[in-house]
C-alpha positions in Angstrom: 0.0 0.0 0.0 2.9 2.8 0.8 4.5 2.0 -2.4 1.6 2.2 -4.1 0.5 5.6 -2.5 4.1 7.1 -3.2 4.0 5.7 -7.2 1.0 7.3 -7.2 2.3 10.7 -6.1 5.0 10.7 -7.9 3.5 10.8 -11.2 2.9 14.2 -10.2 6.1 14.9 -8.8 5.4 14.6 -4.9 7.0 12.7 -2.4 5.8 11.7 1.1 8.0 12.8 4.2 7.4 9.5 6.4 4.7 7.5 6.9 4.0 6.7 10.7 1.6 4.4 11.9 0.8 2.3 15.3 0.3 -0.8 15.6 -0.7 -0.6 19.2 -3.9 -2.5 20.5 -3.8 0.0 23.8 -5.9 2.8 24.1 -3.8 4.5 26.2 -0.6 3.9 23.7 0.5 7.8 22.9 0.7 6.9 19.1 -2.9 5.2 18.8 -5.5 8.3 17.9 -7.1 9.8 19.1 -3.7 10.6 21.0 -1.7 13.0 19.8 2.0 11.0 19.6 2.6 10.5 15.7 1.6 13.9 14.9 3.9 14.9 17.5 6.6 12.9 16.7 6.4 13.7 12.7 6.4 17.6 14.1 9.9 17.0 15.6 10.9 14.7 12.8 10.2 17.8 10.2 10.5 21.3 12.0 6.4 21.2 11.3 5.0 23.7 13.0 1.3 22.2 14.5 0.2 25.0 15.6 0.5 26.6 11.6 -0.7 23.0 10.2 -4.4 21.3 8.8 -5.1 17.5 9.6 -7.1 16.1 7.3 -9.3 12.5 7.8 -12.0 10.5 7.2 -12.9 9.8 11.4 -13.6 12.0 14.2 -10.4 10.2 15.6 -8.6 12.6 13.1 -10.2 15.0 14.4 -9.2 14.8 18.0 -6.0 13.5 17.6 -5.0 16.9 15.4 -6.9 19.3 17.9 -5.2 16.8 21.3 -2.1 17.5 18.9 -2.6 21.5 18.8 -3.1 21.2 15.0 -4.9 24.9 13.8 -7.6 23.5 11.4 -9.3 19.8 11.1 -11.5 18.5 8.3 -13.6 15.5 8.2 -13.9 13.9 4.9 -17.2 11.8 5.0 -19.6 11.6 2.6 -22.6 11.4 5.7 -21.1 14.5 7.3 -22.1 13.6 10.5 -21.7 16.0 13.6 -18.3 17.2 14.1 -15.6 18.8 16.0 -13.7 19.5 12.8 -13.0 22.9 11.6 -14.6 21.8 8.0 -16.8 18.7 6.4 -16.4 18.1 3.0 -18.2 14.8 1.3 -15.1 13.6 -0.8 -11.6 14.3 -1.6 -12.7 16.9 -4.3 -14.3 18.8 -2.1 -11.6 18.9 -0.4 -9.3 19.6 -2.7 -11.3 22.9 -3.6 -11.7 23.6 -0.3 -7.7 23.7 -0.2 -7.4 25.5 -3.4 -10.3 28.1 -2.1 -8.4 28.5 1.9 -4.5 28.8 0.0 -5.7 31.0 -2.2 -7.1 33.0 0.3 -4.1 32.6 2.3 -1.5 33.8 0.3 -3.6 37.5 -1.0 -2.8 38.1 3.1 
């Protein structure tokens, strides 16, 4: 599956950082969302400023773990939208995708 996913993104000439993941049947485990530890640990890995960064997922788990992790914007990608503490809902990844484009954009004419 990773090689897959970084075949696919580099057809269009990106490459992924790391990929971290936990394995850990624990709740309690600091890497196993809805804890913050991977995005914590891929922050120091990277110089990635959380505070400055999005988190994007298809659970509410992503959700929490990117606001337990201090992230400064969350979005659910579900096509039910249910209720949720994330900072945006989109139905699918082009909705997401335009909502990127649309927040960037805005972004950078500050």
């Amino acid at each position: 599956m990773h090689a897959a996913l970084r075949a696919t993104l580099a057809r269009d000439g990106l490459a992924l950082l790391d990929i971290l993941i936990c394995t850990a049947d624990d709740p309690a485990h600091p890497d196993r969302k809805p804890n913050p530890g991977m995005l914590l640990t891929a922050a120091q890995r990277h110089a990635i400023d959380l505070a400055q960064s999005w988190i994007i997922g298809d659970r509410e788990s992503d959700v929490q773990t990117g606001q337990h992790a201090g992230v400064a914007v969350t979005v659910l990608v579900d096509p039910a939208l249910p209720k949720t503490a994330a900072t945006h809902q989109v139905p699918d990844m082009l909705a997401c995708a335009a909502l990127l484009r649309r927040e960037l954009k805005r972004a950078g004419s500050k």
